[in-house]
N, C-alpha and C positions, 0 to 999 in steps of 0.2 A: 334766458333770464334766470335770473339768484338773486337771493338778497344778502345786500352788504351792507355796512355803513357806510354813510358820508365822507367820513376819512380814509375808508377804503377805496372809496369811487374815485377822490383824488390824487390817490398813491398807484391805483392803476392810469390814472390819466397821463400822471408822470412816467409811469414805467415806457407805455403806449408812444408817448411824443421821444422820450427820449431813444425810443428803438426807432423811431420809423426815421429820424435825423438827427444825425450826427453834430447837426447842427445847435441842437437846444442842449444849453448846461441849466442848472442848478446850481445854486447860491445862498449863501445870506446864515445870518448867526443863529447855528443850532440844528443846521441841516442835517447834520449826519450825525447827531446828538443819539443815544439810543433812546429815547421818547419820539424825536422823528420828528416836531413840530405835531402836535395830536397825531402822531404815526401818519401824517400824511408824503412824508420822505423816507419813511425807514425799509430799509433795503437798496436803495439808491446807488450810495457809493460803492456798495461792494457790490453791483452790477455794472454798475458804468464806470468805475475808476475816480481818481480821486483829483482827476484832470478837469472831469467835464461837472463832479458834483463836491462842493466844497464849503467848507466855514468860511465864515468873514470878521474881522474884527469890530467892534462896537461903534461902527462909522457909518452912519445909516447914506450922509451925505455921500460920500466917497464911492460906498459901493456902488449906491448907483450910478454916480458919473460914470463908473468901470464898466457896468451893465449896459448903457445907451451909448457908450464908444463900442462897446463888443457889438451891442447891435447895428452899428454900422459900417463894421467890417465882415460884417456875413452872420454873426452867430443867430440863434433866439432864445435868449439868456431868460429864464423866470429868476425873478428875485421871492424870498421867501423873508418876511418879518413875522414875530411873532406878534404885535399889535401895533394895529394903524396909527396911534400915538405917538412909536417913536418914529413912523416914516413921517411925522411932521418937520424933522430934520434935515427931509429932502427934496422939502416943498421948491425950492429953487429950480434943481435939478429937474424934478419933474413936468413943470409949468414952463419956465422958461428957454428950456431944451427940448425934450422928449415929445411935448405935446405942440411943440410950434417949427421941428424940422420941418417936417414934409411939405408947409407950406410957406416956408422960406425960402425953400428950396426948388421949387414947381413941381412938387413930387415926384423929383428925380430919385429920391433916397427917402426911407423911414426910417423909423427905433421901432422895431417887432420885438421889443420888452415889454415880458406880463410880469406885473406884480402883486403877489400873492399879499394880502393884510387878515390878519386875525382882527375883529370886533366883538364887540358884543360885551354884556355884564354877569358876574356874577363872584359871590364869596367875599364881597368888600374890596372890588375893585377900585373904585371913585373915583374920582375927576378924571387922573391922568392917565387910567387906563380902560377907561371901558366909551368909550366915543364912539359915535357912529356916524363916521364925517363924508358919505359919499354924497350927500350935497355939493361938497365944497369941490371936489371931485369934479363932479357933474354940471359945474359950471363951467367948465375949461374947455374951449372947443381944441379937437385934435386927442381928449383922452377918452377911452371907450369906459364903462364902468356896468362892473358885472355885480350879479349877487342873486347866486341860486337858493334854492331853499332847501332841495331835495338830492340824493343822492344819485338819481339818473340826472339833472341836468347838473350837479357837477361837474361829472367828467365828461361831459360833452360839449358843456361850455367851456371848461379848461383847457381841451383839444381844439375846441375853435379858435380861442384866445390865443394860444401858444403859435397857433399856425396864421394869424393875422399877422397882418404888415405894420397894423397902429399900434402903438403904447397903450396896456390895456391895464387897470384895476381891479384886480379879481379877489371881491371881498367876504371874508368865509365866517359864520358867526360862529362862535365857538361852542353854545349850543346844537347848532346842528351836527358837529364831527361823529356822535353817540347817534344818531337818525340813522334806521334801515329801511332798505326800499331796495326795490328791483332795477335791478343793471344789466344791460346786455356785457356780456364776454369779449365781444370783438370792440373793434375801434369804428366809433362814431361821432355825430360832429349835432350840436346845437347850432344855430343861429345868434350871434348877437344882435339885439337888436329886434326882436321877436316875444310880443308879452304872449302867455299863454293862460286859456281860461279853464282853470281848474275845475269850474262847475259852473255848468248853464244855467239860470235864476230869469226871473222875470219882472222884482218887485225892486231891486235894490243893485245898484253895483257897489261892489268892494275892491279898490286894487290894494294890492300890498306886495311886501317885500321880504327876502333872506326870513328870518328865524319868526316875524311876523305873520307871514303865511300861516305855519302852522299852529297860529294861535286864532285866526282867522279863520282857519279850518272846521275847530269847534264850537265857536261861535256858530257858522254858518248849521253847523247839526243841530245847533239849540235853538236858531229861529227857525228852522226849518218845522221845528216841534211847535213852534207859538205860531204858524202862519203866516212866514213871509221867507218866499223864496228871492235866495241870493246869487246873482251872480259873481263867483269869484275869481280876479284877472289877478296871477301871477308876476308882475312885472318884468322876473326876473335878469333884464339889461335898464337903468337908469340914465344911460347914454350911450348909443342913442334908446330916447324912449320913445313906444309905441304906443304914442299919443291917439293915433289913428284906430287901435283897436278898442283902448277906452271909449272911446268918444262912440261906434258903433252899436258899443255894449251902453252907453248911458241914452243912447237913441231910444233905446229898446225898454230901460227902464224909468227912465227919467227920475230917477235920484242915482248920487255917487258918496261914497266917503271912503275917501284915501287915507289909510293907514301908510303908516311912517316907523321906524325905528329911529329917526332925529329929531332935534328938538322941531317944534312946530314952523318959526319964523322962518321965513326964503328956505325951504327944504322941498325934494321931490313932490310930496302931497298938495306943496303948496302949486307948484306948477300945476301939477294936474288938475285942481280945483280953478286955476287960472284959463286954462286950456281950454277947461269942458265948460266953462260961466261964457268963455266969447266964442262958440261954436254953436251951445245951445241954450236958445235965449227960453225956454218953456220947457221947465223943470217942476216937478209936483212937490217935493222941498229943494231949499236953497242945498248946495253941496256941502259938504260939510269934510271933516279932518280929525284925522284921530294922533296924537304924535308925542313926544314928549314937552313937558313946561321946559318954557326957556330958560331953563336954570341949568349950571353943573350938574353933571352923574352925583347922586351925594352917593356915601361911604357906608354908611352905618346902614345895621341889619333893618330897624325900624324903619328909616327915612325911605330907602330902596322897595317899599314893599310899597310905599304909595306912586311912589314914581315911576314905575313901569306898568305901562298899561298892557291886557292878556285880554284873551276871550270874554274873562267877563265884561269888562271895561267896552270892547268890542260890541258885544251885544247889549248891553245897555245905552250905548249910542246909538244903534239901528231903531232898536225901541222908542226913544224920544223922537228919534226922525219921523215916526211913523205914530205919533202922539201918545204911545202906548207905556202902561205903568211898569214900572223896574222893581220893585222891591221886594217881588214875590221870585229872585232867582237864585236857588239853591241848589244847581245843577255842577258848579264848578267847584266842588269839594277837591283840596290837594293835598296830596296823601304823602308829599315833598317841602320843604322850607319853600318862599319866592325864588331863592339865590341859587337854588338846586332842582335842573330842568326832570332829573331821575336816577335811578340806579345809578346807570353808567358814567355818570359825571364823576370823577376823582378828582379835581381839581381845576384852579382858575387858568393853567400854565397850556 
């Protein structure tokens, strides 16, 4: 074990697949750019040739039909964008091909294409570019849809992913790329499909997701100080999701609030709140949803500082669950703009 950042764990996850088979290329605009995509490709090409890792031109649709033909003549092509926004381009592509071969086919054949999507906000992103669409994702049967939070299950979910036979989603918040954490050296494999519980609690479940975890994190240290222990479930796969291990964990506590990075309406938190009301009918509060208002990402530096909800927001909702007063919490002092996760942030790109 070492610690590295998050965009280090997924440039060695790349390195790792693209040695162990000759089979996976690398793709997509910007690849081989010296920035790397957040340094998550750089070194690539001039490892592996300019054959198997490559730019692409501004055709989001195109490439991928090139990607899910290459996957069904043997390759396992990762596609690389740099925001999920513009893979709305290839919403075609993906939905109506990639995620409905195998079972048109009687699963004679797959698309073993992962596609990498940058999310997430920050620096006056707005509308068009800061979305957090693995809902829409997640509704698709046939697409798998990933979103680690941490730097060991990066590249272990991207090893999994890459080496799966489905069409996978593998979605990176751009916040987290500057996150360190401990990585084993060799090659190892996650589970899709697999939520995981960050912390055992007894009073409260909390699942969450990608760069919300670790806001979810400190929340959990600051009720932990007011007297309510939290259990915290990682989700990190949204399809398929592991419904089964929530619904355990809300056994045990009898309350749930699902945190979201989408807006509120039909979004993951929503299922889970769905899930866990017609499993268990005797709950000590109703379940409850943390997510964003159904409105556009706004743009401007004031608007964005209300619109994203963090740990305080987080623990001020456990609080009211638990009929307790909010107004006394001066524990999340930030020592950063909203739009700026730390230091390490240079940029929205």
């Amino acid at each position: 074990m070492r610690e590295i950042s998050f965009a280090r764990a997924i440039n060695e996850a790349m390195f790792s697949a693209m040695k162990t088979s000759k089979e996976v290329i690398t793709f997509g605009l910007g690849v081989p750019d010296p920035k790397g995509v957040f340094s998550t490709t750089t070194g690539l090409q001039e490892k592996f040739g300019s054959e198997r890792v490559f730019d692409t031109p501004t055709s989001e649709n195109a490439m991928t039909g090139i990607g899910i033909g290459a996957s069904l003549l043997g390759t396992r092509p990762v596609m690389v964008h740099q925001r999920v926004d513009f893979f709305l381009l290839a919403m075609d592509q993906i939905i109506n091909n990639a995620s409905k071969w195998k079972i048109m086919f009687g699963g004679t054949s797959s698309v073993p294409i992962t596609i990498r999507l940058i999310v997430g906000h920050g620096w006056g992103q707005g509308p068009t570019h800061s979305q957090n669409l693995h809902s829409i994702f997640s509704h698709i049967p046939g697409l798998k849809v990933v979103m680690p939070s941490n730097p060991y299950d990066a590249k272990g979910l991207l090893l999994e992913s890459i080496f799966d036979d489905d069409p996978t989603i593998f979605l990176e918040h751009r916040w987290l790329h500057g996150q360190v954490g401990k990585v084993p050296v060799e090659e190892y494999r996650v589970p899709v499909g697999e939520a995981k519980v960050i912390k055992k609690g007894s009073d409260i479940t909390i699942t969450s997701l990608s760069y919300m975890t670790v806001e979810s994190m400190h929340a959990v240290k600051e009720l932990e100080k007011l007297g309510i222990s939290c259990e915290l479930i990682d989700i990190r796969t949204t399809s398929p999701l592991d419904i089964k291990r929530i619904i355990r964990s809300v056994n045990k506590t009898k309350r749930l609030l699902a945190i979201d990075s989408s807006v509120k309406s039909f979004s993951v938190s929503s299922e889970i709140v769905a899930s866990v009301s017609m499993e268990i009918s005797k709950l000590k509060s109703p379940p409850n949803r943390l997510a964003l208002d159904d409105l556009s990402s706004p743009t401007s530096f004031g608007l964005t500082d209300k619109y994203y909800p963090g740990a305080l927001e987080i623990t001020k909702t456990v609080l009211k669950m638990f009929g307790k007063k909010t107004k006394s919490l001066n524990n999340f002092k930030k020592i950063h703009p909203h739009d700026v996760p730390g230091d390490w942030f240079k940029g929205p790109f």
